[in-house]
N, C-alpha and C positions, 0 to 999 in steps of 0.2 A: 208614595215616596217621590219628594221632588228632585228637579236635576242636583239642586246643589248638593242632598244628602247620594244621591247616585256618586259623583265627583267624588264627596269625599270619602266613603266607600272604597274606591277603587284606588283612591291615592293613596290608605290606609295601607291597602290590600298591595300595591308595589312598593312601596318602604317595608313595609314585613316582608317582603318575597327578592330579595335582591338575586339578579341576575350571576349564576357562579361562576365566579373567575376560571380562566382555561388556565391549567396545570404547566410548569415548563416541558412535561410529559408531552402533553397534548397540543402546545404551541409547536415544539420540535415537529411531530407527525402531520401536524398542518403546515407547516414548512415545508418538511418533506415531500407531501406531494406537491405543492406549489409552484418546488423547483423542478421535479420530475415533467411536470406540466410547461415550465418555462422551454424547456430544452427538448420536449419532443420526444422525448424517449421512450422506451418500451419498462425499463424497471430499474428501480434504485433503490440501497437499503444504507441502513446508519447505524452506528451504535455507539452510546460514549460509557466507560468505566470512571469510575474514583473510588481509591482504597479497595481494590479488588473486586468491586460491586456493579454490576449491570447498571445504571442510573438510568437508562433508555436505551431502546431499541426499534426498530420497526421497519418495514419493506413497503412496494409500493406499488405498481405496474404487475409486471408478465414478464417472465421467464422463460416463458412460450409463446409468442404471437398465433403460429400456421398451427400448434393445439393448444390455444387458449389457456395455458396451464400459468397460475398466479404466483407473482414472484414471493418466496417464504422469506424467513430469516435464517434459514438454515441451506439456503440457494448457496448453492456453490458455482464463486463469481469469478474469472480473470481478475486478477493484479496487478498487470503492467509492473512499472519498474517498481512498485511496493514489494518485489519479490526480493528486491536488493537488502530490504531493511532483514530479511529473514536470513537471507547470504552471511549477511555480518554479523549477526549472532550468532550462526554457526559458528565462523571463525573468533568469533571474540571466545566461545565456550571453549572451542580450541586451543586459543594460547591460552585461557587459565586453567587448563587442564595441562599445560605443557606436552601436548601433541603440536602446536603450530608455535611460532613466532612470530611477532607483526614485524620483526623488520629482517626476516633472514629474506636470503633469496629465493624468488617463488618455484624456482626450477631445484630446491631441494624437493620439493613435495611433485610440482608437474615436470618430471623428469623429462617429457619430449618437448618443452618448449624451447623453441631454439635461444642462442646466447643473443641479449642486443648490447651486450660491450660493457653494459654497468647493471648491477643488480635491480629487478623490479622486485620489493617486496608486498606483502599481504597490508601491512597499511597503505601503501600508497596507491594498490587498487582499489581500497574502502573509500579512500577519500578522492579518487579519480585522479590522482598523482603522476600516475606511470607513464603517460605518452601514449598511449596506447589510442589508437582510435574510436570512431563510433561506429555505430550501423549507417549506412551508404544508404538514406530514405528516396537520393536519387535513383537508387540500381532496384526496381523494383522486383525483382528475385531476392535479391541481399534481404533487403526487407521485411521481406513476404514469404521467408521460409516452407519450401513444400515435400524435403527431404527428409524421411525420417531418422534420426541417429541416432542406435541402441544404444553406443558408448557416448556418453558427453563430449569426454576428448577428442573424440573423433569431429565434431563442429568445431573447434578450435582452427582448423586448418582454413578457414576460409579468414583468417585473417592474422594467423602466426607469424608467416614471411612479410607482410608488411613492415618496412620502414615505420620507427615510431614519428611521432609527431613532434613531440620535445625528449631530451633526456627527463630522467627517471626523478619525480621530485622537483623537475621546477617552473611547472605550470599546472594549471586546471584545468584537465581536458574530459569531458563527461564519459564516459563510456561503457556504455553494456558489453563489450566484450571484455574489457577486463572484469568485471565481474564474475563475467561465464569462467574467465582463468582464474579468478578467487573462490570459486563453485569446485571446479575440476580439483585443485589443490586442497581445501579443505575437505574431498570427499576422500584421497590421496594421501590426507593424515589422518584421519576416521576409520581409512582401509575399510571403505564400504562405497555403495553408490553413492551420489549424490542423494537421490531422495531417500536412502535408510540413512544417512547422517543427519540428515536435517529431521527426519522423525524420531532419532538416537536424542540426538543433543537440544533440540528446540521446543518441535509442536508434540514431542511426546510426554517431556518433563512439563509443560505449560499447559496439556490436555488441550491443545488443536486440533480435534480430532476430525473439521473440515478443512482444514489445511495441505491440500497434497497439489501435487502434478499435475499440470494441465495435459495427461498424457493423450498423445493426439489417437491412438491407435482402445485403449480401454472402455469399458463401462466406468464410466465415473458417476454413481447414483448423485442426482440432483443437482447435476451438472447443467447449469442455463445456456441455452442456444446465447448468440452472439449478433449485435445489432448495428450498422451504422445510420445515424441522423443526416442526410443527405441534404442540398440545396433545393430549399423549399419546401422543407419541413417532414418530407418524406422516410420511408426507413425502410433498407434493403436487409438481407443477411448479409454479414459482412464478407469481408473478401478473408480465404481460406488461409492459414498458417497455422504450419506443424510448429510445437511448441518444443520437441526436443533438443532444438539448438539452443536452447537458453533458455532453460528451469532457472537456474541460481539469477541471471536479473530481469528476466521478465516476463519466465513462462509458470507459475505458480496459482493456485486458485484458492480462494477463501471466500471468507464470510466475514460483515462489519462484526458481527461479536468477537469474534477469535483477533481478528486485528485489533479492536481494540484490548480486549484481554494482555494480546502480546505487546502492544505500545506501553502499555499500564505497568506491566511486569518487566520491560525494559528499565524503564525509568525512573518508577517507584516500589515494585518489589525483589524480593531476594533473588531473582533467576541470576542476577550479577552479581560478581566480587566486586571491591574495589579496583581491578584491575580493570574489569568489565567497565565500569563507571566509569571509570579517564575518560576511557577510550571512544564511548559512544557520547561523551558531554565536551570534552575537549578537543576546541577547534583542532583542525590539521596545519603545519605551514609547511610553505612549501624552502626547498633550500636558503632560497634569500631570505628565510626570516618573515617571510608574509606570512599572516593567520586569512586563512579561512574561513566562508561560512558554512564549512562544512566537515563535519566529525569522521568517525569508524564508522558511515552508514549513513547518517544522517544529516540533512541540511537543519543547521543552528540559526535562528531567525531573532531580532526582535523587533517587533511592531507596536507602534506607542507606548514605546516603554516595554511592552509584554514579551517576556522570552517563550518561545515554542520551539521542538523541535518535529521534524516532521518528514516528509515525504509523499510525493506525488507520482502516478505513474497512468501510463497510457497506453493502450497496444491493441491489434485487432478487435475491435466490440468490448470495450473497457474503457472505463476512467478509475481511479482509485485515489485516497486520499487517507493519510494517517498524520497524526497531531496529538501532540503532549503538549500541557499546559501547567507551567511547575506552579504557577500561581494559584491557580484553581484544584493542583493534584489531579487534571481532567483529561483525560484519554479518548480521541476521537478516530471514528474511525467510517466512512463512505466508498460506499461500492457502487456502479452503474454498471447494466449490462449493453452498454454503448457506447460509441465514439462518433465523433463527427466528421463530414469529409466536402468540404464545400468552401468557397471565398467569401460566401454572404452571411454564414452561421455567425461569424464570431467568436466570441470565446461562451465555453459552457458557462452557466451556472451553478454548476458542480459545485466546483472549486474554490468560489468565493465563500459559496453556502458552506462547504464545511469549516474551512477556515475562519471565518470572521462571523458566520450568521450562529450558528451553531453552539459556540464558543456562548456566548452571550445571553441566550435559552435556557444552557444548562449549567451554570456559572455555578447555583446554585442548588441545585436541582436535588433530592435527594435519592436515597438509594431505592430503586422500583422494588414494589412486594413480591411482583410476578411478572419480573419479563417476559417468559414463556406465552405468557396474555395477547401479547402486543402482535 
């Protein structure tokens, strides 16, 4: 045989045999580690829903460095302030169950909170309304909680007597601790703890059933150690904080499935009434008639046109990211079990990956046979 029937042979032979396209499946999980690799970090997972259905999933790294132990999908992750978006479903199940009100005064329900002269009610600590301050990331104590408080209420007092910031309604002031006070309140009309109202009325009707307490003191099975990405690419265990001062906005753990599950059934299935729906889709304004980019929970975006609503959260050895997309019906959701602490890092990769890379991947993607696989 000479070259040229060799040549044509073989060229025969790669036109019959064409190379297979990589799935939006398989593009997202080479994404995923990609970014995990961009930023250094020890583990990240992701998962997006449409119409109730797993579309993708996957994890990536260790969940255990010092015993080697590989991060699952069933890795139970810190939340950071994603725990907020969970807060506000409680209390939205609340008013439509007419246990809570969004606009009475929050001191019908947290009866020790002192008076600040004008009512602060439960919508306007959803949508950061109230005056109320933040966490003091100067006062590294503040911060860096190492106290444990069997009562929720009882963490309240490190920041009750404070002078508010603005009156009630007519500014946008971010704040985890009002949160922690819309936590305290809605467990106060539940007439239960905080974490049995939140398994009562949310991750128990929605079957979250990695969804709990980052309780600093339990066994929590499959609970991943905690990491920061240091200057110079390095990675310590992070610096120590008790979560019991604030489950309702930042001490919560989960898994990307169950967040995205819960973003999905937010926004496009039954777990809400119509009441529900205003409340987490319509902007807040504040007295003077300003609207907001920001609802009963959640920050309202739209970028090139695309509406999303979403939310981001950061804390001790975490990043977090959740995202609805009413265009696509597309539910996202990203977890890392890291944060970063340095002048030279930057800003993660995370963040942009879930938001804009992510979105794009699985735009179309259809529904996975077997996530369980991934």
């Amino acid at each position: 045989m000479n070259r040229l029937d060799v040549a044509t042979l073989l060229l025969a032979f790669l036109t019959a045999a064409p190379a297979t396209a990589e799935t939006p499946q398989e593009a997202a999980s080479r994404s995923l580690r990609e970014t995990l690799a961009a930023d250094h970090g020890p583990g990240m997972m992701a998962a997006a829903v449409r119409d109730g259905c797993v579309v993708w999933r996957d994890a990536a790294g260790y969940a255990d460095l010092e015993q080697q132990v590989t991060l699952g999908h069933d890795t139970r992750m810190r939340i950071g302030s994603v725990s907020k978006t969970l807060t506000a479903a409680l209390a939205t199940r609340l008013i439509e169950t007419g246990r809570m009100s969004a606009d009475e005064d929050i001191r019908s329900y947290a009866t020790g909170f002192p008076d600040k002269g004008r009512p602060i009610t439960p919508r306007m600590l959803a949508s950061h309304t109230a005056g109320i301050r933040h966490y003091d990331f100067g006062d590294y104590a503040e911060a860096n909680n190492v106290r444990y408080y069997e009562r929720l209420e009882d963490a309240l007092a490190v920041f009750a007597d404070d002078a508010l910031l603005t009156p009630p309604g007519e500014a946008f002031e971010y704040s985890s601790f009002g949160y922690n006070l819309l936590g305290v309140a809605a467990a106060a009309a539940a007439e239960a703890s905080f974490g049995e109202a939140l398994a009562t009325h949310v991750t128990g009707p929605l079957r979250l059933a990695d969804t709990v307490l980052d309780h600093p003191l339990q066994i929590v099975v499959r609970r991943t150690r905690f990491y920061t990405v240091v200057d110079g690419g390095g990675v310590i265990n992070t610096i120590w904080r008790d979560s019991s001062d604030y489950y309702p906005s930042g001490g919560l753990l989960s898994t990307a499935t169950d967040l995205a599950r819960f973003t999905h059934a937010v926004f496009a299935g039954d777990f809400l009434g119509d009441e529900g729906d205003r409340l987490v889709t319509t902007p807040a304004r504040l007295a003077s008639g300003e609207e907001l980019p920001y609802t009963f929970g959640w920050q309202r975006r739209a970028v090139d046109g695309r509406l999303r609503y979403e939310h981001g959260g950061e804390t001790n050895g975490a990043y977090a990211q959740i995202a609805y997309f009413p265009k696509f019906d597309l539910a996202l959701a990203g977890i890392a079990n890291f944060n970063f602490w340095g002048e030279t890092l930057g800003e993660p990769a995370f963040f942009e990956w879930v938001l804009e890379r992510l979105p794009v991947l699985l735009a179309d993607a259809p529904c996975a046979t077997d996530p369980d696989s991934r």
